[in-house]
ZAMARGU-4260 file (C-alpha; in steps of 0.2 Angstrom, whole numbers, plus 5000, padded with zeros to 4 digits):
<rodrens>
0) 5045/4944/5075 | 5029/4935/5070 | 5011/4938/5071 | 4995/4926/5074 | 4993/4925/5056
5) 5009/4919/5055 | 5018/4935/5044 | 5035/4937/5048 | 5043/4955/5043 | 5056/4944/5030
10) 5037/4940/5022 | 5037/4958/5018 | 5058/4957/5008 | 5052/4958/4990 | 5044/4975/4991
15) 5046/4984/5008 | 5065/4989/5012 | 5070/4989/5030 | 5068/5006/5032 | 5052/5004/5025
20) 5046/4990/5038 | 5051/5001/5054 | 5040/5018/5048 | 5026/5005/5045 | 5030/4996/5060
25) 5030/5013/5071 | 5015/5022/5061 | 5006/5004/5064 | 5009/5005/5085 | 4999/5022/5087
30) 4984/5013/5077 | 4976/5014/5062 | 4966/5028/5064 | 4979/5042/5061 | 4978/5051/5045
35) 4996/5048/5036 | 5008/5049/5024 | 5010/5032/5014 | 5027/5026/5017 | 5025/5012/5000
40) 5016/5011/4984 | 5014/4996/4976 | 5007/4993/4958 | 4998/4979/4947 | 5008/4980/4931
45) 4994/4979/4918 | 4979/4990/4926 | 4991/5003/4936 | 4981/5001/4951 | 4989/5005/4966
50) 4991/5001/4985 | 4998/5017/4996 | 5004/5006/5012 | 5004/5017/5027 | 5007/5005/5041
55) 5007/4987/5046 | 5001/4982/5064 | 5013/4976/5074 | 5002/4964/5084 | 4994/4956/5067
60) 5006/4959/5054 | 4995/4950/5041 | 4983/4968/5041 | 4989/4982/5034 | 4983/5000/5032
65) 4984/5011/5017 | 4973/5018/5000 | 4968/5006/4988 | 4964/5014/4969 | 4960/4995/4957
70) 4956/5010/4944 | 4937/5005/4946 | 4931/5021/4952 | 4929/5020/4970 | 4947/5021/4980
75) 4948/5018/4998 | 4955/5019/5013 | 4954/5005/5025 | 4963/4988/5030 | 4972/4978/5018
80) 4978/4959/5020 | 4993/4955/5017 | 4990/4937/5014 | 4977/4941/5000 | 4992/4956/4991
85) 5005/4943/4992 | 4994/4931/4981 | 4990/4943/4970 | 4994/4937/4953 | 4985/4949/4936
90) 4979/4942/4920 | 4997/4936/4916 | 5002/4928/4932 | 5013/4945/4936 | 5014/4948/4955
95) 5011/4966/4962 | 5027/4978/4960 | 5035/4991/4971 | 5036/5009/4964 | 5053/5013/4969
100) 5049/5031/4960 | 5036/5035/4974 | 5038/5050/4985 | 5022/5057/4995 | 5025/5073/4992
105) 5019/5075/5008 | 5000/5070/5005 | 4991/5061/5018 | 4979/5045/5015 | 4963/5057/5015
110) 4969/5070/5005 | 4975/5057/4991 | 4959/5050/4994 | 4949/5065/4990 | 4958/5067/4976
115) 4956/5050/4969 | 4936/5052/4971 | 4937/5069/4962 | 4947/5062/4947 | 4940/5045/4951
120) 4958/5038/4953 | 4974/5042/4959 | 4983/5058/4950 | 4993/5050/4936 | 5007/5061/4940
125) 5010/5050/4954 | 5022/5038/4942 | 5013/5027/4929 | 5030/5020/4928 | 5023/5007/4914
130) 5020/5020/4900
</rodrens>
């Protein structure tokens, strides 16, 4: 399965499993306007900033949906692309990371997001698995 952008779901092997790919597919097809709970988290090694991935859109798999926290003080919900994540590279050339220690617990995007903006980032007991 290919989009427009030209993402296939095998662009997504490195840090989605295939369970992971079907909830985002299925979250993704009611839209991206339902409050959910983030399926994937993935990291940036050095800062800990964070990308909760909720869902991907089935008809442009190159957009993404989830809460973005880069530790600056103003985390967001909103679209991600997926061709910008995968080029991600930090200040040693290290690409982004899954979290395989992430659970929701349960929490929706908004309610990770409110607290995010309270503290001014995501909780840290949400597995700062770099200390």
């Amino acid at each position: 399965m290919s989009s427009d952008a030209g993402v296939n779901l095998s662009d997504f092997a490195d840090l989605f499993t295939d369970e992971d790919k079907a909830r985002l597919l299925e979250n993704g097809r009611d839209g991206f306007t339902k409050d959910r709970v983030p399926v994937v988290r993935l990291l940036e090694p050095l800062t800990n900033a964070s990308w909760f991935i909720s869902a991907i859109n089935p008809s442009n798999m190159s957009q993404l949906w989830g809460l973005v926290d880069l530790r600056n003080g103003a985390p967001e919900v909103g679209p991600i692309d997926w061709a910008q994540l995968s080029l991600f590279r930090n200040a040693e050339n290290e690409p982004l990371v899954r979290d395989d220690l992430f659970q929701a617990e349960g929490r929706t995007l908004s309610q990770l997001l409110a607290e995010a903006k309270e503290r001014g980032e995501i909780d840290p007991r949400w597995g700062d698995i770099f200390d």
